[in-house]
CHARMM internal coordinates of N, CA and C (Angstrom, degrees):
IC EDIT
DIST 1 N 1 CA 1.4358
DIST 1 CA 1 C 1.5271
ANGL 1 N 1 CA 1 C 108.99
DIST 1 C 2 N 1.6414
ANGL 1 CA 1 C 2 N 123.02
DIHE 1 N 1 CA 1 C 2 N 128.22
DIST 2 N 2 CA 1.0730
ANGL 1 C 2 N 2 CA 116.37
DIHE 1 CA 1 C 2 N 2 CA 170.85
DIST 2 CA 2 C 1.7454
ANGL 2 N 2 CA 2 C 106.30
DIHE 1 C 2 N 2 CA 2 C -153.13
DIST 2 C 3 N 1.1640
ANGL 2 CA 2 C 3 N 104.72
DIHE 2 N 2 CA 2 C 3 N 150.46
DIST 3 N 3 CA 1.5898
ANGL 2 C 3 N 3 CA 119.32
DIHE 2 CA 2 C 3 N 3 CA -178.88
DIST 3 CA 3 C 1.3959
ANGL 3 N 3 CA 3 C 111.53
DIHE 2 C 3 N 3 CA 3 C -26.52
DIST 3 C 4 N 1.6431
ANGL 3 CA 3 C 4 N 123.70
DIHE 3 N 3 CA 3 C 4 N -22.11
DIST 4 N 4 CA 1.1037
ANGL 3 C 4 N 4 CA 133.23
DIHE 3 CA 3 C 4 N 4 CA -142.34
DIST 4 CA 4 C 1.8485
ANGL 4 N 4 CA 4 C 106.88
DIHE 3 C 4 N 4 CA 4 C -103.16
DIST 4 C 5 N 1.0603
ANGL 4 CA 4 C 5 N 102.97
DIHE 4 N 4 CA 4 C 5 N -38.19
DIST 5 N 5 CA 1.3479
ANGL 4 C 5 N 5 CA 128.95
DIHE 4 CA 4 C 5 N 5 CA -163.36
DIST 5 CA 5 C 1.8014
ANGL 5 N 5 CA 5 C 101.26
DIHE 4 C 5 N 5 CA 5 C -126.95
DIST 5 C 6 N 1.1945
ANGL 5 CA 5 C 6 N 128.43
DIHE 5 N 5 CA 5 C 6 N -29.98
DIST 6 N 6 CA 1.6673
ANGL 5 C 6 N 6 CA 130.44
DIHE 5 CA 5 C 6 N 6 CA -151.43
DIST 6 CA 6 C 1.4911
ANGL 6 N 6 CA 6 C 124.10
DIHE 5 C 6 N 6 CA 6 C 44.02
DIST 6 C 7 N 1.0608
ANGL 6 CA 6 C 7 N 113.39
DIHE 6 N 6 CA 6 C 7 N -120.51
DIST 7 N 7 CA 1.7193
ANGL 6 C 7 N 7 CA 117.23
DIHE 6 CA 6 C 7 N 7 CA -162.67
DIST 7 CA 7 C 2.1439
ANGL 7 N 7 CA 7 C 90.68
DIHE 6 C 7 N 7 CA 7 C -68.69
DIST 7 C 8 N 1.3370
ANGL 7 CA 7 C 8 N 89.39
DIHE 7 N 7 CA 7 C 8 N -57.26
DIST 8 N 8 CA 1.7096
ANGL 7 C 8 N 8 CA 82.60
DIHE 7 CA 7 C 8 N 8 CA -163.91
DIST 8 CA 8 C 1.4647
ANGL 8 N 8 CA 8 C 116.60
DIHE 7 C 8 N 8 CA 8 C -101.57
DIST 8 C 9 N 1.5618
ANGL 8 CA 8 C 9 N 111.55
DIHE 8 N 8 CA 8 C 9 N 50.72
DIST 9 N 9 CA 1.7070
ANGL 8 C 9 N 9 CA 134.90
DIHE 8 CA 8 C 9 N 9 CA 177.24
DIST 9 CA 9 C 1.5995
ANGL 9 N 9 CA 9 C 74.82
DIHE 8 C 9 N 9 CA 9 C -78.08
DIST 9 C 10 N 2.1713
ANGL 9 CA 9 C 10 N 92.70
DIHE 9 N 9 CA 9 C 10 N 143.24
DIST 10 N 10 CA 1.0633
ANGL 9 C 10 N 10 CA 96.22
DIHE 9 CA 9 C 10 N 10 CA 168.81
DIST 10 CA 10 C 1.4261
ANGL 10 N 10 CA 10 C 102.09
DIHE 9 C 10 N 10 CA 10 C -111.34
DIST 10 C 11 N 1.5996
ANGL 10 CA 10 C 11 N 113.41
DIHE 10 N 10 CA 10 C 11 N -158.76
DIST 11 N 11 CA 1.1975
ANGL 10 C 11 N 11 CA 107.89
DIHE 10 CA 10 C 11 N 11 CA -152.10
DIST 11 CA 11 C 1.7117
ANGL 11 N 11 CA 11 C 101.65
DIHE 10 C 11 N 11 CA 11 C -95.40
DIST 11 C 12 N 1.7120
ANGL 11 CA 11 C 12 N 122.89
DIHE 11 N 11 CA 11 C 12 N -2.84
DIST 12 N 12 CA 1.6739
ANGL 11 C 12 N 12 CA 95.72
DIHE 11 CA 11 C 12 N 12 CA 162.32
DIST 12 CA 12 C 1.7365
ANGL 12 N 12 CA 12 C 100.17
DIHE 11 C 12 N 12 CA 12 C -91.63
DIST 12 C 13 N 1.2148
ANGL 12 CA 12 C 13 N 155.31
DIHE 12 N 12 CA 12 C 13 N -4.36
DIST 13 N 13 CA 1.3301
ANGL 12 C 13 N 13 CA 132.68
DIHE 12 CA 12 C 13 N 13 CA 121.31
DIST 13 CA 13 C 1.4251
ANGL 13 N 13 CA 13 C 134.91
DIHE 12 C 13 N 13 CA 13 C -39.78
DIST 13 C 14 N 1.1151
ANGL 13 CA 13 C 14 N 116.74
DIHE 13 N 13 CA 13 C 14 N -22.80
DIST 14 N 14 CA 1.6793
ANGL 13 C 14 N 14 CA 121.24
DIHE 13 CA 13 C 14 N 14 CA 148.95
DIST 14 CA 14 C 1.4140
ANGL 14 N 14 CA 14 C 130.03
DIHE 13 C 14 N 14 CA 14 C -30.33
DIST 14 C 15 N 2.0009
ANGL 14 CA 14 C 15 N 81.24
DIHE 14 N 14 CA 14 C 15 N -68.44
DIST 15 N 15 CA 1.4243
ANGL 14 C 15 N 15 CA 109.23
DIHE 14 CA 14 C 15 N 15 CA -178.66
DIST 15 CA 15 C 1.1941
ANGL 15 N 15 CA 15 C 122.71
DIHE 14 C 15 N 15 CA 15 C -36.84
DIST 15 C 16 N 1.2399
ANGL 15 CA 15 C 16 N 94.19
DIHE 15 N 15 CA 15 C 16 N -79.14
DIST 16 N 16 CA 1.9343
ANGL 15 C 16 N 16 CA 114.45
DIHE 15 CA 15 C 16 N 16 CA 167.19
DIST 16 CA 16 C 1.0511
ANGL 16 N 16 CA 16 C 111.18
DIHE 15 C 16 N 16 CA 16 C -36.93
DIST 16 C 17 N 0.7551
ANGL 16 CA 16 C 17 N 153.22
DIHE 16 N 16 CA 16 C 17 N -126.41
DIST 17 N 17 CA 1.6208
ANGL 16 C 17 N 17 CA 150.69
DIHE 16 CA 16 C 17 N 17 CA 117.99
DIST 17 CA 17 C 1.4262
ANGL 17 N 17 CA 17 C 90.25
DIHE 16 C 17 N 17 CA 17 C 86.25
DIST 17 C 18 N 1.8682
ANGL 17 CA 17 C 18 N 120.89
DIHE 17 N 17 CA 17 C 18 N -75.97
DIST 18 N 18 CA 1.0061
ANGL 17 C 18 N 18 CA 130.18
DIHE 17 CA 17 C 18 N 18 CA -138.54
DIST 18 CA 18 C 1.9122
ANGL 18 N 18 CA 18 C 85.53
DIHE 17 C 18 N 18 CA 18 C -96.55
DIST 18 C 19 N 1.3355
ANGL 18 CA 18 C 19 N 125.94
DIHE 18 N 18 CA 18 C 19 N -33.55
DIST 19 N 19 CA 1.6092
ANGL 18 C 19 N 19 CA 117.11
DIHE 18 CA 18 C 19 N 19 CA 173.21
DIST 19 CA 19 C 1.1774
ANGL 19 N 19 CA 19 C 102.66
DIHE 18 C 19 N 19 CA 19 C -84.16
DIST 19 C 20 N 1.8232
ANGL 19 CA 19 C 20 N 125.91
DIHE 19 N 19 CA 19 C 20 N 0.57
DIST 20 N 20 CA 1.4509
ANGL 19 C 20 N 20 CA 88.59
DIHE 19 CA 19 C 20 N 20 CA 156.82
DIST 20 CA 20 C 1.8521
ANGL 20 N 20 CA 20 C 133.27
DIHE 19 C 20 N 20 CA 20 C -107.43
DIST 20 C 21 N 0.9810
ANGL 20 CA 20 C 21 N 87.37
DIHE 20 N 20 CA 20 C 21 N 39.99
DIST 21 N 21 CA 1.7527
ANGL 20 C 21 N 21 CA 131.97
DIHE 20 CA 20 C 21 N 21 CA -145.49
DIST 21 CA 21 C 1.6234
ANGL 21 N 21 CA 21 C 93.93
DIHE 20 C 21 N 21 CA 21 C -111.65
DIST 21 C 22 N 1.1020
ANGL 21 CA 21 C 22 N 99.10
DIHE 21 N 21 CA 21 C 22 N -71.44
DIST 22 N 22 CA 1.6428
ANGL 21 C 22 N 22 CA 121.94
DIHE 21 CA 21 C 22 N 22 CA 163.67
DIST 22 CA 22 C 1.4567
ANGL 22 N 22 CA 22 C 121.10
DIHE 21 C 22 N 22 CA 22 C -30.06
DIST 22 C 23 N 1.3285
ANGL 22 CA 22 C 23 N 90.39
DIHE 22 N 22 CA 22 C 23 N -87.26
DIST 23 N 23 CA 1.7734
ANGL 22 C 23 N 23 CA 112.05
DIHE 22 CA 22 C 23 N 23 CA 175.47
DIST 23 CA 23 C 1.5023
ANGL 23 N 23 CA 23 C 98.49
DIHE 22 C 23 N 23 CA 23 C -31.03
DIST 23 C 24 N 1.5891
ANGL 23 CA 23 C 24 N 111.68
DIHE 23 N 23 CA 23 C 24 N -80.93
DIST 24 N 24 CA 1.2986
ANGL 23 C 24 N 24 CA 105.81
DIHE 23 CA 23 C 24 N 24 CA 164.66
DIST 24 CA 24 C 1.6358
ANGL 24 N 24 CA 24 C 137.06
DIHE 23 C 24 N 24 CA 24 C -1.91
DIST 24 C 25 N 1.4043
ANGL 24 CA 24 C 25 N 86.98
DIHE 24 N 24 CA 24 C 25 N -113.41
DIST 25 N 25 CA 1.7380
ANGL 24 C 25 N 25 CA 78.46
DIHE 24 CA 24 C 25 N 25 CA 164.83
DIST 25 CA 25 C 1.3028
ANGL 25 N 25 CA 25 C 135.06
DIHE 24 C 25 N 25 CA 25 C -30.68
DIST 25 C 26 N 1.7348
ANGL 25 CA 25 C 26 N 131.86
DIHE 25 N 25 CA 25 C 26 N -45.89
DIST 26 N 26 CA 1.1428
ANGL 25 C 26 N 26 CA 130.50
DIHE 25 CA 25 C 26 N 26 CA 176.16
DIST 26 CA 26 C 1.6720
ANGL 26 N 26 CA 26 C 111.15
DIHE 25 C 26 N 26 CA 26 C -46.13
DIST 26 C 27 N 1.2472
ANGL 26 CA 26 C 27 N 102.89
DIHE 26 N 26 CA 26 C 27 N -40.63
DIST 27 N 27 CA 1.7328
ANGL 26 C 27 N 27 CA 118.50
DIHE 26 CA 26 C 27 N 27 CA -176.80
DIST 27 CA 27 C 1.6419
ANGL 27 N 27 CA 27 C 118.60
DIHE 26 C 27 N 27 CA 27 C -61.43
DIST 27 C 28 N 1.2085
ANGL 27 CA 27 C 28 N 93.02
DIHE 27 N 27 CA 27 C 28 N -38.49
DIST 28 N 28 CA 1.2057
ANGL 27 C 28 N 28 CA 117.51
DIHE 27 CA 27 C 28 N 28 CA 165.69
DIST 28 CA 28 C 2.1014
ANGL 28 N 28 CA 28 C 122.30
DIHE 27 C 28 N 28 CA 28 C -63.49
DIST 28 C 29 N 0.6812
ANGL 28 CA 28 C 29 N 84.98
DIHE 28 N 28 CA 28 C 29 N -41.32
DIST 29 N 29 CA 1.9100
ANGL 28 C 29 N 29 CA 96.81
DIHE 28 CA 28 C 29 N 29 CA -176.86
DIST 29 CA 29 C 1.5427
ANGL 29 N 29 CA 29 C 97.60
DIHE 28 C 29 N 29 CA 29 C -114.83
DIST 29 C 30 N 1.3271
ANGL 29 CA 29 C 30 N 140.05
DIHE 29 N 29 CA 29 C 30 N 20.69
DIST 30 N 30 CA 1.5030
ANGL 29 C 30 N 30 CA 147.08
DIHE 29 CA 29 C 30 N 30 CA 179.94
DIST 30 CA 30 C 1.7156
ANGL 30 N 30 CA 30 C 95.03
DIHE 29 C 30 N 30 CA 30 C -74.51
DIST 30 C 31 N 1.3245
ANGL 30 CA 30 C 31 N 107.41
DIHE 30 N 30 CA 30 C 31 N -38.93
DIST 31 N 31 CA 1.3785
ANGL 30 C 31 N 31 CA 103.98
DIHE 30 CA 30 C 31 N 31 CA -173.94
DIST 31 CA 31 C 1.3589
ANGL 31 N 31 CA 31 C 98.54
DIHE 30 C 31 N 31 CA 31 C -161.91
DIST 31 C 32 N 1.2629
ANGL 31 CA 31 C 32 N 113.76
DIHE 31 N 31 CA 31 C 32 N 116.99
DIST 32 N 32 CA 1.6337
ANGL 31 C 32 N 32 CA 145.92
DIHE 31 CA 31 C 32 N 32 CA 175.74
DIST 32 CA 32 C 1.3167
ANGL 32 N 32 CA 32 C 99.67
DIHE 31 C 32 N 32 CA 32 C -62.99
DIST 32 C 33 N 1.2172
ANGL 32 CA 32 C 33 N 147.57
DIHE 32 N 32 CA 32 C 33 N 165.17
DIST 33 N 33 CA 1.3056
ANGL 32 C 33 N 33 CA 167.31
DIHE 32 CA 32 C 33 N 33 CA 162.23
DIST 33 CA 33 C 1.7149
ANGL 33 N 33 CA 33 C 78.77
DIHE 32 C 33 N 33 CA 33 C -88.33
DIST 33 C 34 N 1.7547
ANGL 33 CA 33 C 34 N 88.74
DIHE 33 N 33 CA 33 C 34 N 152.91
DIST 34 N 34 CA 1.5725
ANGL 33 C 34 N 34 CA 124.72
DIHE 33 CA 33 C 34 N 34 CA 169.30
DIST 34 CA 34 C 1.3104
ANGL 34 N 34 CA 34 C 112.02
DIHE 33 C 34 N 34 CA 34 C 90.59
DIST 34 C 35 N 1.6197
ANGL 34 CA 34 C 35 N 116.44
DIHE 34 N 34 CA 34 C 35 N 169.03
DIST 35 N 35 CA 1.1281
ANGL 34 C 35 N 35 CA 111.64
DIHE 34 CA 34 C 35 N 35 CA 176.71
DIST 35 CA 35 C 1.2495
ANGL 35 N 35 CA 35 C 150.05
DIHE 34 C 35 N 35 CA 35 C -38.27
DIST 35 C 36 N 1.5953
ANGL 35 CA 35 C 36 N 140.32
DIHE 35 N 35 CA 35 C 36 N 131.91
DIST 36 N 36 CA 1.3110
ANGL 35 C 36 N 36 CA 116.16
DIHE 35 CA 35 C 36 N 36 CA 174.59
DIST 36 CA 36 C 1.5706
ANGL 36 N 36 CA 36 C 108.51
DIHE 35 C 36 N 36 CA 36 C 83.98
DIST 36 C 37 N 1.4339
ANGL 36 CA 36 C 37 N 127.13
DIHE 36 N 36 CA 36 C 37 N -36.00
DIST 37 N 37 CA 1.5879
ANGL 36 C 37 N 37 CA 115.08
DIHE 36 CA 36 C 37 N 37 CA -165.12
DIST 37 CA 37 C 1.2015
ANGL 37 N 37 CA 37 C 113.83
DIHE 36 C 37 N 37 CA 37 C 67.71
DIST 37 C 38 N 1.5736
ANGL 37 CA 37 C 38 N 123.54
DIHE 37 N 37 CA 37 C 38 N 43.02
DIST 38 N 38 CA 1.5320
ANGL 37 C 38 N 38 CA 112.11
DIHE 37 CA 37 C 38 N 38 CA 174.68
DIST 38 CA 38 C 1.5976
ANGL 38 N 38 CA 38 C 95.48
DIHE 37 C 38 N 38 CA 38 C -120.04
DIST 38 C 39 N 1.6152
ANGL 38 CA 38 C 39 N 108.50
DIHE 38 N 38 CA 38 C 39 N 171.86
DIST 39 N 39 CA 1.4252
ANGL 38 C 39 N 39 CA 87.48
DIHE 38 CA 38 C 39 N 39 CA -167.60
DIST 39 CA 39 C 1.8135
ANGL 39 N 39 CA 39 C 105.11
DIHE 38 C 39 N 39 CA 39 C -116.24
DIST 39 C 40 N 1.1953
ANGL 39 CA 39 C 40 N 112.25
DIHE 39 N 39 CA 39 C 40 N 120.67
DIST 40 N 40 CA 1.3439
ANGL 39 C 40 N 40 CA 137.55
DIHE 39 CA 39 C 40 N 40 CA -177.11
DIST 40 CA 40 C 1.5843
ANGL 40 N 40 CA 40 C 101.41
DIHE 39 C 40 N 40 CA 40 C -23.70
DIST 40 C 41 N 1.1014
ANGL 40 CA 40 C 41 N 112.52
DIHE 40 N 40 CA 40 C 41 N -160.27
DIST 41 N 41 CA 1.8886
ANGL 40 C 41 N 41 CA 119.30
DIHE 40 CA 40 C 41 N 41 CA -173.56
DIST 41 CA 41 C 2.0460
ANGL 41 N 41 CA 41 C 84.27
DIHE 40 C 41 N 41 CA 41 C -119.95
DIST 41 C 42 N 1.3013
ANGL 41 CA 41 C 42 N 129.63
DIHE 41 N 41 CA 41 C 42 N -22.21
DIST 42 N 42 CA 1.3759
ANGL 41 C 42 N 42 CA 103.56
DIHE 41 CA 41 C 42 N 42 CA 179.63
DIST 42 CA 42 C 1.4089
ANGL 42 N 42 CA 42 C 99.79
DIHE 41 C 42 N 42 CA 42 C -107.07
DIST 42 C 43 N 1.7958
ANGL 42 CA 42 C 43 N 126.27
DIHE 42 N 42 CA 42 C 43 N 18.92
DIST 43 N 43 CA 1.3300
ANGL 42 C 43 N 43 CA 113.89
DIHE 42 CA 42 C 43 N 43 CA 149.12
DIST 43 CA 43 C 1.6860
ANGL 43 N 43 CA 43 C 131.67
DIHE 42 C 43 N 43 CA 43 C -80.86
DIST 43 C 44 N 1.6269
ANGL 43 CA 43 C 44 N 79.83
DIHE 43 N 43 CA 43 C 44 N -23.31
DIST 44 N 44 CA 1.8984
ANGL 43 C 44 N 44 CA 101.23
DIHE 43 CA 43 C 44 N 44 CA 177.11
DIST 44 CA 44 C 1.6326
ANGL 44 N 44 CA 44 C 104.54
DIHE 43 C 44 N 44 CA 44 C -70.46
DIST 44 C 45 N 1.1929
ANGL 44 CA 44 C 45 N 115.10
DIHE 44 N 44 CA 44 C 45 N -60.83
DIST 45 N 45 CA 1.6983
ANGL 44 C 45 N 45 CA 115.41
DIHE 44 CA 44 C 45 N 45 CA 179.07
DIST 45 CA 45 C 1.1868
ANGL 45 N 45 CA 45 C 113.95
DIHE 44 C 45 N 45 CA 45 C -48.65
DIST 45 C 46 N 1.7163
ANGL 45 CA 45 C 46 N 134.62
DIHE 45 N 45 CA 45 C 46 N -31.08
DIST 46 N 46 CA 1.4236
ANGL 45 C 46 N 46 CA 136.37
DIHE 45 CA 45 C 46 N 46 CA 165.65
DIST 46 CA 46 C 1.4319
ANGL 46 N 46 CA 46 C 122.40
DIHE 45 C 46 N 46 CA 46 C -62.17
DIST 46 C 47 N 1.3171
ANGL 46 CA 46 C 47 N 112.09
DIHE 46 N 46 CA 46 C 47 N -30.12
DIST 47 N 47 CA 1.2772
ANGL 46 C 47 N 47 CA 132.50
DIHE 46 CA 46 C 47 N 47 CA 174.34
DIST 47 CA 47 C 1.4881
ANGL 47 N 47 CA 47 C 111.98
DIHE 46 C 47 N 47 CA 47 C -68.33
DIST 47 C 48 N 1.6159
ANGL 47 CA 47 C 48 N 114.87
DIHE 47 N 47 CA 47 C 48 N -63.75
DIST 48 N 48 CA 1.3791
ANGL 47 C 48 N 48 CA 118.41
DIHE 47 CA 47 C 48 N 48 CA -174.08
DIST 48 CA 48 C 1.8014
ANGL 48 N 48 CA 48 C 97.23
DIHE 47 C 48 N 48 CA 48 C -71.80
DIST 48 C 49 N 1.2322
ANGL 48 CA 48 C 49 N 145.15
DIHE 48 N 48 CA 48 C 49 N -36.94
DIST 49 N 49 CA 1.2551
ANGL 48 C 49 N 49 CA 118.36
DIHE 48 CA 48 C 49 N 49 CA 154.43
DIST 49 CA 49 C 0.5898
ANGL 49 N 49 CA 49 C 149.23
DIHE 48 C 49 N 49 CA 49 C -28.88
DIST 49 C 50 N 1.8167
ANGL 49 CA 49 C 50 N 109.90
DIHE 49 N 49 CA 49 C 50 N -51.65
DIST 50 N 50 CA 1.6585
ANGL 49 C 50 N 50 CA 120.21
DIHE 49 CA 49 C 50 N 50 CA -169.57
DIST 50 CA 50 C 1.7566
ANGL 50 N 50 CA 50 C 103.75
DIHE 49 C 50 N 50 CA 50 C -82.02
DIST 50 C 51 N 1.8553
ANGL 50 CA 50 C 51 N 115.84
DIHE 50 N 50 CA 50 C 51 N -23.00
DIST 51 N 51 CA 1.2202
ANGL 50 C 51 N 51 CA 111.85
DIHE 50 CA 50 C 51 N 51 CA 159.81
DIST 51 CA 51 C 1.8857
ANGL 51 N 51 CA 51 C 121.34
DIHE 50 C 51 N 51 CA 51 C -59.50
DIST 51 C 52 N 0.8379
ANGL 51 CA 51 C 52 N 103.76
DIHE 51 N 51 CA 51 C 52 N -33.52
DIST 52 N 52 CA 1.8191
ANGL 51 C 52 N 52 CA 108.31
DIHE 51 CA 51 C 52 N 52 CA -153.96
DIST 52 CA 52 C 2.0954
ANGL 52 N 52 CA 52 C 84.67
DIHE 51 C 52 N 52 CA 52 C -86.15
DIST 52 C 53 N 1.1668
ANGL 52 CA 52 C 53 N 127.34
DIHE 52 N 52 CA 52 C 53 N -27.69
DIST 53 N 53 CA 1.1871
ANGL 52 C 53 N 53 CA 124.03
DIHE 52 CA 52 C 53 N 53 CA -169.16
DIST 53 CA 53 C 1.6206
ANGL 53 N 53 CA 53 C 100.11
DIHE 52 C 53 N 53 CA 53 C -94.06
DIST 53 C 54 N 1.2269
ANGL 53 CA 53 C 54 N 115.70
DIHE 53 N 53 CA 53 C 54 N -42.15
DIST 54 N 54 CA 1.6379
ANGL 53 C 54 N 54 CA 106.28
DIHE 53 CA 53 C 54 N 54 CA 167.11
DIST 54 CA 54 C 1.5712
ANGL 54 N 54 CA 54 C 109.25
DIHE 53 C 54 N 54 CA 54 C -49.88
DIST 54 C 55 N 1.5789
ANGL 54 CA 54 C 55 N 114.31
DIHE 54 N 54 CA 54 C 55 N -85.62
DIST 55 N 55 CA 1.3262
ANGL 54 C 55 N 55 CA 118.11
DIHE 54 CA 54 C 55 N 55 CA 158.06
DIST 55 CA 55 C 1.3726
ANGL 55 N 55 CA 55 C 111.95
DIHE 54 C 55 N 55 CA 55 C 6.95
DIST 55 C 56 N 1.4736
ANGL 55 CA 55 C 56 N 130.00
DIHE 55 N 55 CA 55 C 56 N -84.95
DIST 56 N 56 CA 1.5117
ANGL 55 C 56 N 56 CA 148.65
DIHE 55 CA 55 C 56 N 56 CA 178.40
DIST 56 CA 56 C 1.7323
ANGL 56 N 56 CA 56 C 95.34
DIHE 55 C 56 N 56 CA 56 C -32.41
DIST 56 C 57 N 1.3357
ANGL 56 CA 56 C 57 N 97.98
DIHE 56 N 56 CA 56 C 57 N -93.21
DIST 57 N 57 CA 1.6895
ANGL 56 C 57 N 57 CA 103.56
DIHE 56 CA 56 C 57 N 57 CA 177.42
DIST 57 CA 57 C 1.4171
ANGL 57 N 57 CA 57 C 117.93
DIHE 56 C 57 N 57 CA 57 C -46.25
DIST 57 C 58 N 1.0691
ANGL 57 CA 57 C 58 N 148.78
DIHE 57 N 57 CA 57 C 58 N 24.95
DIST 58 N 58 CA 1.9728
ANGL 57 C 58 N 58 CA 161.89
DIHE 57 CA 57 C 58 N 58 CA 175.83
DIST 58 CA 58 C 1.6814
ANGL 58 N 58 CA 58 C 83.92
DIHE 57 C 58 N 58 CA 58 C -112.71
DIST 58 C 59 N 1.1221
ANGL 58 CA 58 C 59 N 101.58
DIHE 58 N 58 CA 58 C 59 N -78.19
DIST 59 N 59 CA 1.3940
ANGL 58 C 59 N 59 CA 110.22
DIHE 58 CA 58 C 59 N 59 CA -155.12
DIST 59 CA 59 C 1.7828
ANGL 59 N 59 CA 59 C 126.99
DIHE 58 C 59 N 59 CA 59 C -61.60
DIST 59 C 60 N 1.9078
ANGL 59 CA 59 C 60 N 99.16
DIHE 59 N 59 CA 59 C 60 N -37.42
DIST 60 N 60 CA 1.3216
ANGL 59 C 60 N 60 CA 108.37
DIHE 59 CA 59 C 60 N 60 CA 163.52
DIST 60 CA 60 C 1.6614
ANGL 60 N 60 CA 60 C 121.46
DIHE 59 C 60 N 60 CA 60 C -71.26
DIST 60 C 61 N 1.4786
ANGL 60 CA 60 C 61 N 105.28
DIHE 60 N 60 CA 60 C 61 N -20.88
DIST 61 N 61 CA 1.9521
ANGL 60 C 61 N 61 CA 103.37
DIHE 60 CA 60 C 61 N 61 CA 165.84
DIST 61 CA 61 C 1.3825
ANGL 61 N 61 CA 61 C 117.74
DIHE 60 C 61 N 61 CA 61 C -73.62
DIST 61 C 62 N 1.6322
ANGL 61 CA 61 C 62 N 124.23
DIHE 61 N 61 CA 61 C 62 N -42.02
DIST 62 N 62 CA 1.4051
ANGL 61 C 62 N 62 CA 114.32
DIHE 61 CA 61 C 62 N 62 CA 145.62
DIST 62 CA 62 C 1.0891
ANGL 62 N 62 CA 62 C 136.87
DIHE 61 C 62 N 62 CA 62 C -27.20
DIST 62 C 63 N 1.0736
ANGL 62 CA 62 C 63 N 114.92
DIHE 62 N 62 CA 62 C 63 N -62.06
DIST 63 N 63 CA 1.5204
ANGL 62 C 63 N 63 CA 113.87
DIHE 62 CA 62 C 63 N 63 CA -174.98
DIST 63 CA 63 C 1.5274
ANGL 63 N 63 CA 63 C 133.83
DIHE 62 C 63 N 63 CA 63 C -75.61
DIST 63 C 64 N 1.6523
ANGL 63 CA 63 C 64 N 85.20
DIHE 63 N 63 CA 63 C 64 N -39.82
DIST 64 N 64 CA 1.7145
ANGL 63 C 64 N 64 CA 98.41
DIHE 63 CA 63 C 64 N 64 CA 179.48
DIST 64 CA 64 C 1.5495
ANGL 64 N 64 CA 64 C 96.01
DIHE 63 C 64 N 64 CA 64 C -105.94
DIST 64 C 65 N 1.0831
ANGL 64 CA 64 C 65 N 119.88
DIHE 64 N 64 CA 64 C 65 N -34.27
DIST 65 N 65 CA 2.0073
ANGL 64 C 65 N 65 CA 104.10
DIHE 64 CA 64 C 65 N 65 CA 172.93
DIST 65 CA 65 C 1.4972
ANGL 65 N 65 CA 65 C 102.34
DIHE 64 C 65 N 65 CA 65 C 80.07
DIST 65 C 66 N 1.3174
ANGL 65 CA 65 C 66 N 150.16
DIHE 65 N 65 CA 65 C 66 N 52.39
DIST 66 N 66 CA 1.3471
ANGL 65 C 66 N 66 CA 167.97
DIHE 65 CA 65 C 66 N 66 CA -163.11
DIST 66 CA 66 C 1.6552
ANGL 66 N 66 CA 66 C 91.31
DIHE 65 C 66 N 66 CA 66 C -58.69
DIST 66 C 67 N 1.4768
ANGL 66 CA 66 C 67 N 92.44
DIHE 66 N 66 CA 66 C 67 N -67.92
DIST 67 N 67 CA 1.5768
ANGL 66 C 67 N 67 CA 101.19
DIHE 66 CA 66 C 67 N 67 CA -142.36
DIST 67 CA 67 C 1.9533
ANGL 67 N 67 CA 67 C 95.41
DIHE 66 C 67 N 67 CA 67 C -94.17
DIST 67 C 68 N 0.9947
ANGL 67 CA 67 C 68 N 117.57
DIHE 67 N 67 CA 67 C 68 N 47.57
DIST 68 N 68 CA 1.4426
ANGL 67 C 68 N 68 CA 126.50
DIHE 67 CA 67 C 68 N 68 CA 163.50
DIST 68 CA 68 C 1.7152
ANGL 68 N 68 CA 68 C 117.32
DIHE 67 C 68 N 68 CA 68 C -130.26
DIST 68 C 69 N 1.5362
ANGL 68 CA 68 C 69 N 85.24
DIHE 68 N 68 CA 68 C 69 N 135.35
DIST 69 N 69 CA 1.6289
ANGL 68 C 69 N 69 CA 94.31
DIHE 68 CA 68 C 69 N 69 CA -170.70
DIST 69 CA 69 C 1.6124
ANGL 69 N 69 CA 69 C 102.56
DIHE 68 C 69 N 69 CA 69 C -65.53
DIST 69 C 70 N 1.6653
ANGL 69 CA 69 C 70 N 114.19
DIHE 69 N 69 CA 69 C 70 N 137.31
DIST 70 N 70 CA 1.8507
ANGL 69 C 70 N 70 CA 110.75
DIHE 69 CA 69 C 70 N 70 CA 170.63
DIST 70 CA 70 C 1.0787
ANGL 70 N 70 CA 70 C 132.74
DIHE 69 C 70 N 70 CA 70 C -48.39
END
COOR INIT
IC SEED 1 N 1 CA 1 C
IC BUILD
């Protein structure tokens, strides 16, 4: 499901959607605030979150399949 397409976006509207999602964020964390540009210990914990919660959401649409009609 994406803004692009809604309930029945397929999956190269996904795509897009989802690299422009990407791009984004990367742009976003390209450069951290603070000295130097290195990334602090509560830029790393944002990181391994936003990994372990993607991860989570991959794995819980597999299994349980949310966003598919019955």
């Amino acid at each position: 499901m994406s803004p692009l397409g809604g309930r029945t976006s397929g999956r190269w509207a996904n795509l897009v959607w989802g690299t422009a999602n990407l791009a984004g964020g990367l742009a976003l964390v390209s450069r951290p605030p603070g000295r130097g540009g290195r990334w602090g210990p509560r830029y790393r914990a944002f990181g391994h979150g936003v990994a372990a919660f993607s991860l989570w959401a991959a794995v819980a649409e597999n299994f349980f399949a949310m966003n598919v009609d019955p």
